[in-house]
N, C-alpha and C positions, 0 to 999 in steps of 0.2 A: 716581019717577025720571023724567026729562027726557029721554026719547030722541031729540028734535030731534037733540042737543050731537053724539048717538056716529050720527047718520046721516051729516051731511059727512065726517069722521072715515072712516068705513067707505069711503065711497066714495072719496077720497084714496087709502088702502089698495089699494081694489081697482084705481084709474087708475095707483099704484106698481108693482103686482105686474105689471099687464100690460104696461107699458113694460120692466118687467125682464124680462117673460119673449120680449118681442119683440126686445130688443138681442140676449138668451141665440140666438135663432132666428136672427137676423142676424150672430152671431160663428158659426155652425154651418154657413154656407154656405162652398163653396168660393170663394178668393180671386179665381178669374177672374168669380166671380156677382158679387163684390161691388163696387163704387168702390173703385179704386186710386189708384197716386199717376199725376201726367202725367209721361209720358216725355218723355224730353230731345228736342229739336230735332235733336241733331249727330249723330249715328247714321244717320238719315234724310237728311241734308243732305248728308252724305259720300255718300250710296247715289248720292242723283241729280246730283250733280255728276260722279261716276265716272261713270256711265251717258250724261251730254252729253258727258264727255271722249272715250266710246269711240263717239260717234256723229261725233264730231268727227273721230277717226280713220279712219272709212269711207271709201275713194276715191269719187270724184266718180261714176265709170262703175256703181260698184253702188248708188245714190241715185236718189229719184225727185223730189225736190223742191229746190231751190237751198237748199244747206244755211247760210247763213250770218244770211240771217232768221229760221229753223227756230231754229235754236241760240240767237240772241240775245232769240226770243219766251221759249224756256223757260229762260234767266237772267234775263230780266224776271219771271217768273213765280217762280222761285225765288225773287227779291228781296223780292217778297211775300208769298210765307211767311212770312219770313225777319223783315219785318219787322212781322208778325201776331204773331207768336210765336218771339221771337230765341233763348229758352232753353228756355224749357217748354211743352210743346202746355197748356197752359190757358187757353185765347181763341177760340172756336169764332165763328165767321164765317162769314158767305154768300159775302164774297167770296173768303174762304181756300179752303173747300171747292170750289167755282169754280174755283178757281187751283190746288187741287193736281188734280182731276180734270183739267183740261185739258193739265195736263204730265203727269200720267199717259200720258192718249189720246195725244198728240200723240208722245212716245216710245216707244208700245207701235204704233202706227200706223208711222211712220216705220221703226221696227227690222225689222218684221213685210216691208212692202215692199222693203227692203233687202235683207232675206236671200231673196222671192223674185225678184230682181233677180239676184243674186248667183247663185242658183239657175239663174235660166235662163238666164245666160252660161255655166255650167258645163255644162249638157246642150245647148246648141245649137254649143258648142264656141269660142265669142267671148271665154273669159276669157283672163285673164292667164297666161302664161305661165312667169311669176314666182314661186315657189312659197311665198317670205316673206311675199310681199304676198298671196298668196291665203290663206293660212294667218292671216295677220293681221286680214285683213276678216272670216273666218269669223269670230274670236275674239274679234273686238269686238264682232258680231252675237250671237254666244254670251254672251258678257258681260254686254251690256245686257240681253239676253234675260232671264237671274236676276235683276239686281237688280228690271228694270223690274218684274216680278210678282212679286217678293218685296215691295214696297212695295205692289202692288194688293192683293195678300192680309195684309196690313198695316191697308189702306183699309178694307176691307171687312167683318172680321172680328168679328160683334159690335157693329157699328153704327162703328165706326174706335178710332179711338184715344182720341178726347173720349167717348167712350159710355165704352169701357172704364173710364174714367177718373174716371166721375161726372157730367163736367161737363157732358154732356147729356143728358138723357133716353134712354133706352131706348124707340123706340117698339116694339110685341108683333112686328112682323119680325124688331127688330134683337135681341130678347132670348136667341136661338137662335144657337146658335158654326158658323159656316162650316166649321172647320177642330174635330175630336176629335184632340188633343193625346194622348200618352202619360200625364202629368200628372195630366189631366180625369178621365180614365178611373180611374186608379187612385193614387191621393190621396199614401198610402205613399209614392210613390215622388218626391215631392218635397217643400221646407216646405209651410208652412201655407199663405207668405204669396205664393205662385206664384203668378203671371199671365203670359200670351204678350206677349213682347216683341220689338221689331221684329227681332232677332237670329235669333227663333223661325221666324219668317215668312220671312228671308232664307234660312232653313237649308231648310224646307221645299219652295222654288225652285231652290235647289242639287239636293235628291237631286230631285225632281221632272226635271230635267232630266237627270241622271244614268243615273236606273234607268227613266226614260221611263215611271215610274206614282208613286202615294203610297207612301211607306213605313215608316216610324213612326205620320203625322203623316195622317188620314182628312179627304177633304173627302165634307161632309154634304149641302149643298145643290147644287140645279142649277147655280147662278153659280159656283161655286166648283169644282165638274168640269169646267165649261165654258173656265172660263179655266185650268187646270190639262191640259185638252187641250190645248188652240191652241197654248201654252208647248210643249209635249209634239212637236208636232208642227213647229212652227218648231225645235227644238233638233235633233233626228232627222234632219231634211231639210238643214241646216245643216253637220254633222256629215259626214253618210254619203257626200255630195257630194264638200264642200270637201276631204275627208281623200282621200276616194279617187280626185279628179285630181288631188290634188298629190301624192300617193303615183303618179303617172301620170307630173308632171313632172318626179321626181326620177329614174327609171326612166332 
């Protein structure tokens, strides 16, 4: 008998069983471990164009920088998103990444300085008297406040949104979740085919600013406490101020 024939044979065999048994391990992981599909563009797009419209909103006197170049750097920066990736984030780019970090910065920056502007007209006694209009600049401060970090913790989560997504590598920082989801934790409680979507992130922004801590939704790492304070802390100061001299000027 000829045992050359049944050695390729065998070994075939065993290169089949192990590829089956490796997909088998790879259907076993949870959906947020695995490559998902890429999220849509417009979800996103809506976030930050509401967040320039309500920057746009801010009176001049609670601003720190000439807002009309501001604004039109990050609709030029939009536009390149925009036009990286018009439907589907499936097109990872140095210059995309670039271009959303910096209209990230540039609105998380701006908003931050705005509300303590706003701030210290209301403690030194210089604001407006006007209680719509004060009431109004908090709300847009407020405002942009949630989407802008809801979109950072978006960014950030798991490497962004192309990691999540497959279409880039995972490097070993980015393979660990910023954010323990209800979800992650306990599998039951939603399909299979769950993964955090930027709706997830925008929700997590909301109660964050809300209840002034995490509340379903646990951030793990230090970047992600870190900017979940600062949020924390701009919404609070925001808040307690604008509400209670205009609850001052309606008196």
């Amino acid at each position: 008998m000829d045992d050359s024939k049944d050695q390729p044979e065998a070994h075939q065999d065993v290169v089949h069983r192990a590829q089956h048994l490796a997909k088998d391990a790879a259907q076993m992981l949870p959906a947020w471990l695995q490559p998902g599909n890429p999220e849509s563009r417009w979800p996103v797009l809506v976030a930050l164009l509401s967040a320039i419209a309500m920057q746009a909103a801010i009176p001049k006197r609670y601003t720190v920088v000439p807002r009309w170049p501001l604004l039109l750097m990050e609709g030029a920066l939009v536009a390149v998103l925009l036009i990286i990736n018009p439907v589907r984030l499936t097109r990872p780019t140095k210059l995309g990444k670039a271009a959303s970090l910096l209209l990230l910065a540039a609105i998380t920056i701006d908003n931050t300085a705005s509300a303590v502007v706003l701030d210290y007209h209301i403690l030194t006694g210089t604001v407006s008297n006007d209680a719509a209009l004060l009431l109004g600049s908090g709300a847009a401060v407020f405002i942009t406040n949630i989407i802008v970090y809801g979109v950072w913790y978006w960014e950030i989560d798991l490497g962004g949104p192309f990691a999540r997504a497959g279409v880039t590598e995972r490097t070993p920082e980015r393979r660990y979740p910023d954010f323990l989801f209800p979800q992650m934790d306990v599998r039951r409680l939603a399909p299979k085919d769950w993964e955090p979507r930027f709706l997830d992130y925008l929700y997590v922004s909301l109660t964050n600013v809300m209840a002034f801590s995490p509340t379903d939704t646990m951030p793990l790492t230090r970047r992600a406490k870190a900017m979940m304070a600062l949020q924390a802390l701009v919404a609070v100061s925001t808040i307690a101020l604008v509400f209670a001299r205009a609850v001052n000027v309606l008196r």
